[in-house]
Every structure is written in structure tokens, then in C-alpha cells.
N, C-alpha and C positions, 0 to 999 in steps of 0.2 A: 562411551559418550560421557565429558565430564557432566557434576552437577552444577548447582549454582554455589550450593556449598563446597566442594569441591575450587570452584572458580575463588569466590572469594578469598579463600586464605592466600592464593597469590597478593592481595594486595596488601599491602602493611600497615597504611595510612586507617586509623578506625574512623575517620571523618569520613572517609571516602570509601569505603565498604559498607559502612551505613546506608551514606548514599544512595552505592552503589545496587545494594537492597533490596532499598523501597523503591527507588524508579522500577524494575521490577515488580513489585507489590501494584504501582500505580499502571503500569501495561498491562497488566493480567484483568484490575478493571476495568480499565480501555475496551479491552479485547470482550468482554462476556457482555458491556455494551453495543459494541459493534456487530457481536454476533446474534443478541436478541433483538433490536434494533434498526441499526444502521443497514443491515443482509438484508431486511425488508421494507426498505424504504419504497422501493420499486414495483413487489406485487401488492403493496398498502396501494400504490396511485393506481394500477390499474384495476382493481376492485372499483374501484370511481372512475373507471374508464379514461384513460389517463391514455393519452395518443402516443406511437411509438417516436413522433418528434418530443412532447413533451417527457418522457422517459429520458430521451438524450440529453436534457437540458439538466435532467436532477443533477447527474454529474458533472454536465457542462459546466454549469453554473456556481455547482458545488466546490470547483476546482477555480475556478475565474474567480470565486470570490476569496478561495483561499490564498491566491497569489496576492490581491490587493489586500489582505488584512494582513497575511506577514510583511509587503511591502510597507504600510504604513505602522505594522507591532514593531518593524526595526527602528523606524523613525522614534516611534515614540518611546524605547527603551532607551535611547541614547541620551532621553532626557527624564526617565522616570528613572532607570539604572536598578529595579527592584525585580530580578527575573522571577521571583517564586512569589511576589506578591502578584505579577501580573501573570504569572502560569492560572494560579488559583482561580482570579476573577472570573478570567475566559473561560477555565473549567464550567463557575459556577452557571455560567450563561449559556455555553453549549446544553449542557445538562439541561436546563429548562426552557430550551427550544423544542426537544419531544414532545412535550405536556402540547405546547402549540401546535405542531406537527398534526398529533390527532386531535386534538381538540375540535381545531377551529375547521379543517377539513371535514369531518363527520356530519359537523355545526352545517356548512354551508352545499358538501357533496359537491366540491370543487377542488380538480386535481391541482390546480395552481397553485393553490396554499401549500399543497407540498413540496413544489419547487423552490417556492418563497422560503418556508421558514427552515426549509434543509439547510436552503443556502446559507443563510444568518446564523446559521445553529454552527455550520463548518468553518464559516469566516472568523465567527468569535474566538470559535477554539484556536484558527489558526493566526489570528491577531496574538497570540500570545507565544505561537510557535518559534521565531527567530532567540526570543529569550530563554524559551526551554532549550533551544540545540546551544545555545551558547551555556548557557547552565552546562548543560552534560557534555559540552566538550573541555570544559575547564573540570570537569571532574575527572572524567577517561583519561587513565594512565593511555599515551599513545601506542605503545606497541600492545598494547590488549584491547584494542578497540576493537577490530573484525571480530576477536573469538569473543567480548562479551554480548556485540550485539547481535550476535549468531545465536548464543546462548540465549538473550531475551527474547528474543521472537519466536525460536521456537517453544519457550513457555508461556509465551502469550499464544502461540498457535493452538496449544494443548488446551486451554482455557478458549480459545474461540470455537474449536470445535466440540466443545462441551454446550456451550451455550446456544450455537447455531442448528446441535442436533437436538435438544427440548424444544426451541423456538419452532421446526420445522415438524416434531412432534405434536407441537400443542396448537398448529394453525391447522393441520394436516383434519387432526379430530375435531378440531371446533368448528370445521368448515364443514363437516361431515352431518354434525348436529345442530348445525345452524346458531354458531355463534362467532364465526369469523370477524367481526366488527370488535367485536367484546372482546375476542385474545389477542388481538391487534394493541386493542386499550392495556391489555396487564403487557405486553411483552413492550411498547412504547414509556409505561410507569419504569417498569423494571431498568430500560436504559436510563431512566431520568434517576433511578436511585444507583445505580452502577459508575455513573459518569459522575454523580455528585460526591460520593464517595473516595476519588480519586485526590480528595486536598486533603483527607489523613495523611496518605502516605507523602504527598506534598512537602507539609506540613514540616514532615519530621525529618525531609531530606537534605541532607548537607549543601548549603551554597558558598562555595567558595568566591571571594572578592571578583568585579567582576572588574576586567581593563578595557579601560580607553583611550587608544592611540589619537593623535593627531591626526595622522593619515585616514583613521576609518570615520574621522566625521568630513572629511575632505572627500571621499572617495564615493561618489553619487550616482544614481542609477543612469545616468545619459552617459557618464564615463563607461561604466558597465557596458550599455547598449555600443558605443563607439570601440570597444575592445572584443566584441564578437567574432571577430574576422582577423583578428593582427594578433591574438596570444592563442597561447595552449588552450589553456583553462576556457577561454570563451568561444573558443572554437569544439573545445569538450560539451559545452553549455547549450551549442545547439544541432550536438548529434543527439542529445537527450532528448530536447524539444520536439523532433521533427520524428523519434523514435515513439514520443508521448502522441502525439499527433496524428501519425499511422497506427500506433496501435487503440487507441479508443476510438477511431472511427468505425470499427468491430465491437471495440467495449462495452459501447455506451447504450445499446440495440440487442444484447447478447440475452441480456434477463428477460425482453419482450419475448425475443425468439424460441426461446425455451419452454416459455409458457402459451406463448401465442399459434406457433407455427406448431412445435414438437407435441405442445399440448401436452406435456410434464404436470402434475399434480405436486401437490409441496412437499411431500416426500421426498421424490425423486426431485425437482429442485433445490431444495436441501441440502442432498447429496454433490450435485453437479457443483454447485458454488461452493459450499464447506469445504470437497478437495482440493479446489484448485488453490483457494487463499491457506488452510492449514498445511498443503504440501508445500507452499511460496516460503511460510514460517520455519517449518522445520529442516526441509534444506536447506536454511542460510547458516546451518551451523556446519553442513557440507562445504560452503563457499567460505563462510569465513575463516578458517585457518588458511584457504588457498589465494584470498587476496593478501592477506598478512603474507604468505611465503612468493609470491609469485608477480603479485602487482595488482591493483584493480583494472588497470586496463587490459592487461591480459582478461581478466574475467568477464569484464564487460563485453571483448567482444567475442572471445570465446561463447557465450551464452545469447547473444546476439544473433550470433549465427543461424541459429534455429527459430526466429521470428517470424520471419514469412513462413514455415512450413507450421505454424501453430494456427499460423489464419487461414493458408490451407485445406489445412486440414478440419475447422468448422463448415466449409464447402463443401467437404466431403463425407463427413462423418453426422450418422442419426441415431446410431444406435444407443439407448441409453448406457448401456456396460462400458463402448466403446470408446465413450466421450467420459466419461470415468475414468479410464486410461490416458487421455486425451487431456484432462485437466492435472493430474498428478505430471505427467510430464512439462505441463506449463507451469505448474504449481515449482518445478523446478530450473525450468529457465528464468521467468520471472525474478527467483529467488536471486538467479546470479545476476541479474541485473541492477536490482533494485541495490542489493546492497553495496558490490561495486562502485554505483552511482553515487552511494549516502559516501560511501569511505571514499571516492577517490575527491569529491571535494572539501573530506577532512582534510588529508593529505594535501594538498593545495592551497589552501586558504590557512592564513596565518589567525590565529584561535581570536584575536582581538577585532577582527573583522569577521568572524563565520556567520554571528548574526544577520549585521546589515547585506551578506553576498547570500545566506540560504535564502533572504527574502529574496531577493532581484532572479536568482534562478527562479524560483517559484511560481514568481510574479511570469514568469517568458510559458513557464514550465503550465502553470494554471492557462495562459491565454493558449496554448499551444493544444491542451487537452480539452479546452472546450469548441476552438475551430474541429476540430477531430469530431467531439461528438456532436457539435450541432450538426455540421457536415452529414456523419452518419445516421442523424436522425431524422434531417431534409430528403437524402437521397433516396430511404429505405421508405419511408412515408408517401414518398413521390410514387415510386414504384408499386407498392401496397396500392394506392386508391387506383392506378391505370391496370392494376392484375396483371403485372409482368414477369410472364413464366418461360423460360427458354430453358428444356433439357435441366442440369441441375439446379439452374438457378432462377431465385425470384426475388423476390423485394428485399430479403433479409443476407441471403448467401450471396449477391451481388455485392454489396457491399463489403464484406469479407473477403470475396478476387481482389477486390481492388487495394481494401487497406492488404493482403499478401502481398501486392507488385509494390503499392509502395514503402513496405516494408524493406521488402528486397534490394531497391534501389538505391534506401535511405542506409543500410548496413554493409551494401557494396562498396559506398563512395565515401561516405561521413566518417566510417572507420579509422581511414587510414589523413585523417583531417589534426587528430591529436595525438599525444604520446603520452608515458606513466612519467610521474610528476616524483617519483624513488628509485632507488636503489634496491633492484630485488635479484631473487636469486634466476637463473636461466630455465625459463617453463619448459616442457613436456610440450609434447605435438597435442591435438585436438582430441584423438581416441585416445587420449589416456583420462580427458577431465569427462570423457562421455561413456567411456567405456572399462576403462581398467579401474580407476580410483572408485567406482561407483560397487564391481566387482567384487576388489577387494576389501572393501568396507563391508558388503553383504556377508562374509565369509568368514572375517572378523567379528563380527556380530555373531554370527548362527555358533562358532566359534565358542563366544566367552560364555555365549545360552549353557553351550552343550557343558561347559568348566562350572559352570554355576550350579545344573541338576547333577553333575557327577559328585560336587561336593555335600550336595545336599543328599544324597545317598548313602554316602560314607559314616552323614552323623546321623 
């Protein structure tokens, strides 16, 4: 498995290995705030009794405001043109939406406030998002794009699950001794110093000039919405959407249920959320060599495939070990999808437009994820107060049958809607990305272990 040092020397440019770096440097403290933070935004609200509709909204809302703030961070980079002066600010204001998050919640013992300043705290950051992806796509040598951003995620996974296993440590005890409120307060401080921290590496990270066509100030979100239906790409645009849609109307309910229904303690909650997002991480280094060789829409639906049997399979599955297994497996579908997704609209968008079109996806992409979870958290909440129990299913796993069928329906028909936007090599049948490539990697690995302690024997 390459390094990061390793990776680097491929590139030549020292501007752009620098770069290359610190974005690096700045994900890993993304990532150790997301994991002391942002992973418990959800049992912080319900501590304050926080209803399993208003749980759906953290996210709902969190994403609906993310799409409007890249929708209008692309607008306004068109006319500010300064991506690393506006990455920064946003940073610094995400960052000090925690402080408010717990503060003023504590203050008032009103789950609302958490919804509120989630939302504001995500928006900010993502007001700044269309400029950071255009930053790092003018950095990205293009044919190393998959294997670098395989590489950084799963280094940021390694750092997420460093941070999410102390945070889930230090709630797990404090709660034992009756200070739950109070390791909320340090592990809330601690994203605010993690997140703020992220404009050193900023800072020092190379921004190469940025371009402004003609065409991408001509080119406007109603155009957008009107090529939904008549191009590639915008018919790509909304098997995504409808994929985001189906799947957080499971999502957005999922963190209730674990704590509410299964009655999971933070330990074991911990555990259950930590694998699914650090196995998402580190097998995108599994995917990315295979969308670089293959295509991302191969990948995309290749790993698609296996969507309905993930929702499924939360219908069916309670045992804590089993949903362990259950999350690593998703932790690797997920993986191929998301990144797929990120690269197959590098791949298609011309770099001078990636800003103003990451927002407009977003913008579909956020309204799309929060019908899904408002949905899921109406439905499930409805069900909850009338105590609707039929054989396996009740207020929480009902909702999971349903986002399964329309999972299923959504990856039947939407698939075959678009096509790869490259020239790639001729893929392999399905058991080979499910079962042989996954195999022989195992074996390869157990492999260089066994060459590494033979040499280590010798000296």
C-alpha cells in the first residue's frame, strides 16, 4: 500500500507537492474534528431530548444549507477570485459555530439550537467549498487524481478513527460518573481548536492562478436545471440525487435507532458509526486505482448495486457484532460510490467551470438529502407516537423496507440513464470487484507481512 511519501515523489512540480502536502495536513484536522465533534452532534441533541423528527432535520438541514451556501460560495468567487482567502474565513466560522452549538443549547436546554447552529456552522464551511474544489482541481495532476484522493481519505480515516475512538471513550466514562454535559463541553472546545487550526496548513498551501472563462459566467443554474434530462452529465446529476434521497431516508434516523430502539451505550455506538465512516476512508484507496483503470461509472454502478441490500439488511440485523460486519461492508460500498461520484464529475466538467457546477450539483444534491431525511424522520416519528409494530417491523425498520425498494428501483432504472465521460480500459465482470480483486489483495498483504518478519529474522 503506497505512502504519502511514496505518492509524492511522483509529482515534480515542488509547488504542487507542497500543496499537495498540506491539503493532507488540513483533512487529517478535518477529520480528528469530525470525529470528536461533528460524530456527536446527534446523541448531544438527544441528551436534550431531541425528537427522532428533529434528529432528521440536523442532517436535513445541514445538507440543504450546504447546497445553498456552495450555490451562492460559487457566485461569489466569481467575483471575489481569492479561493484560499475565502477557504480560510469559512474555516474560521465553521470552527466557531461549536462554541455556539454547546453553549447556547446547555444555556437554554433546547434541542433547536442544535439544528440551528449545525446548520450555519456547515453552511459556512460549505460557502467556501466550490473554491476549495476548484483550488484542488487546478492543483491535481489529472491522471493521479483517484490514487491521490484514495490516499487522503484513507489518512484522514486513520485520524478519524483515532479521535472518534477517545471521544466515544471519554463520553462513555463521563456518563458513568455523571459528567456527560461537561465531556460534551471539552470534546465540542476541542473541534473548535481542530477546525481552527486547519488555516496553517491553508496558509502554506500552494494556489495556483485561478481561470475565468466566458462561458462559466454565462453558464447559470436554470441552464443547469434545464439540461437534466437532455445531457449525460445531468442525467448522471440526478441518479445521484435520487440515490442521496433513498439513501438518508435510512440515514438521517439511523443514530436514533441505535441508541433509542437497540439501546446501544456510547461504547458500542462508537464502534457501530466509527466503522462504517473509517471503512468508507480506507477503501477508497481500494477504488481509486480501479476508477483511474476502469472508468468511474463502471464503479459507480458496480458498487451501487449492493444498496438496497445495505438497507435491508438494517431490517434485519440487531446483533451488535453483526451490524459490525454490516457497517464495514457499507463502509465499502459507500467508499465506491462516493468517490466515483467526486471523480466522475472531475472527468466531465471542464476545471474552469468545476466550481460554479460542484455548487449546482450540491445545491440538487443537499435539497435531495434533506427531502430523504425530513421524509425519514416524519414517517418514523409518525409511526413511533401510533406504536406500530408488525412482525419485524416498527417505527424505525419500516422506514429502512421502504428507503431498500427505493433504493432498488432507483439503481435498476437510473443506471443505465448515463454513460463514462473516458476512455478506459475493458472492466472485469462484477465478482471480480466483489470477490477476486478484494481476495487477492488480502493474500498480497498477509503475503509482504510474512516477507517483512522473514527479513526481520534474518537480521
Amino acid at each position: 500500500m503506497m505512502s504519502l511519501h511514496s505518492f509524492l515523489k511522483k509529482i515534480e512540480d515542488n509547488n504542487v507537492k507542497k500543496g499537495l502536502y498540506y491539503s493532507v495536513l488540513d483533512g487529517i484536522v478535518w477529520a480528528v474534528m469530525f470525529g470528536l465533534a461533528e460524530n456527536y452532534i446527534v446523541p448531544f441533541a438527544l441528551v436534550f431530548g431531541a425528537s427522532v423528527f428533529q434528529i432528521s432535520l440536523i442532517q436535513g438541514f445541514g445538507q440543504l444549507g450546504t447546497g445553498i451556501a456552495q450555490l451562492a460560495g460559487a457566485r461569489f468567487l466569481h467575483h471575489f477570485r481569492k479561493r484560499k482567502r475565502l477557504s480560510i474565513t469559512c474555516n474560521i466560522i465553521h470552527s466557531l459555530s461549536w462554541v455556539f452549538v454547546f453553549a447556547v443549547t446547555v444555556l437554554t436546554k433546547n434541542p433547536w439550537f442544535v439544528v440551528l447552529f449545525y446548520a450555519l456552522g456547515t453552511g459556512a464551511s460549505n460557502f467556501g467549498g466550490p473554491g476549495w474544489l476548484s483550488w484542488m482541481n487546478d492543483l491535481m495532476p489529472g491522471k493521479y487524481r483517484g490514487e491521490y484522493w484514495g490516499l487522503r481519505n484513507r489518512i484522514m480515516g486513520i485520524a478519524q478513527f483515532i479521535a472518534i475512538s477517545l471521544a466515544g471513550i471519554t463520553l462513555f466514562l463521563a456518563k458513568r460518573f455523571g459528567y456527560e454535559i461537561f465531556a460534551y463541553g471539552l470534546l465540542f472546545i476541542a473541534g473548535f481548536v481542530f477546525r481552527f487550526s486547519s488555516i496553517f496548513f491553508l496558509e502554506k498551501q500552494y494556489e495556483p492562478p485561478m481561470k475565468i472563462t466566458e462561458e462559466s459566467h454565462t453558464f447559470k443554474f436554470t441552464t443547469f436545471l434545464q439540461k437534466l434530462t437532455t445531457t449525460n452529465f445531468g442525467r448522471f446529476v440526478l441518479y445521484i440525487v435520487l440515490i442521496s434521497f433513498s439513501a438518508n431516508i435510512l440515514g438521517s434516523i439511523l443514530p436514533a435507532y441505535i441508541l433509542k430502539r437497540l439501546q446501544f451505550n456510547y461504547l458500542q455506538f462508537t464502534v457501530v458509526m466509527m466503522i462504517g465512516v473509517i471503512a468508507s476512508f480506507i477503501f477508497m484507496t481500494y477504488w481509486g486505482p480501479l476508477s483511474d483503470k476502469y472508468g468511474n461509472y463502471r464503479i459507480l454502478v458496480i458498487s451501487s448495486f449492493s444498496l438496497p441490500l445495505l438497507a435491508l439488511a438494517w431490517v434485519l440485523i440487531r446483533n451488535f457484532y453483526l451490524i459490525i460486519l454490516l457497517q464495514i461492508f457499507g463502509g465499502f460500498i459507500w467508499a465506491g460510490v462516493n468517490l466515483a461520484t467526486s471523480n466522475f464529475i472531475f472527468d466531465a466538467v471542464r476545471r474552469e467551470n468545476i466550481s460554479k457546477i460542484m455548487s449546482y450539483f450540491n445545491m440538487l444534491n443537499g435539497l435531495g438529502i434533506f427531502i430523504g431525511s425530513a421524509s425519514g424522520g416524519l414517517i418514523s416519528d409518525w409511526l413511533l407516537k401510533h406504536n406500530f409494530e408488525f412482525g419485524i417491523l416498527n417505527g424505525f425498520t419500516t422506514v429502512f423496507f421502504i428507503s431498500a425498494v427505493l433504493r432498488l428501483i432507483i439503481v435498476a432504472f437510473g443506471r443505465k440513464a448515463f454513460k463514462e465521460v473516458r476512455e478506459t480500459e475493458v472492466s472485469p465482470k462484477i465478482h471480480f470487484f466483489y470477490i477476486y480483486k478484494p481476495a487477492f489483495d488480502v493474500m498480497s498483504f498477509i503475503q509482504d507481512i510474512n516477507k517483512r518478519l522473514s527479513r526481520k529474522k534474518l537480521t
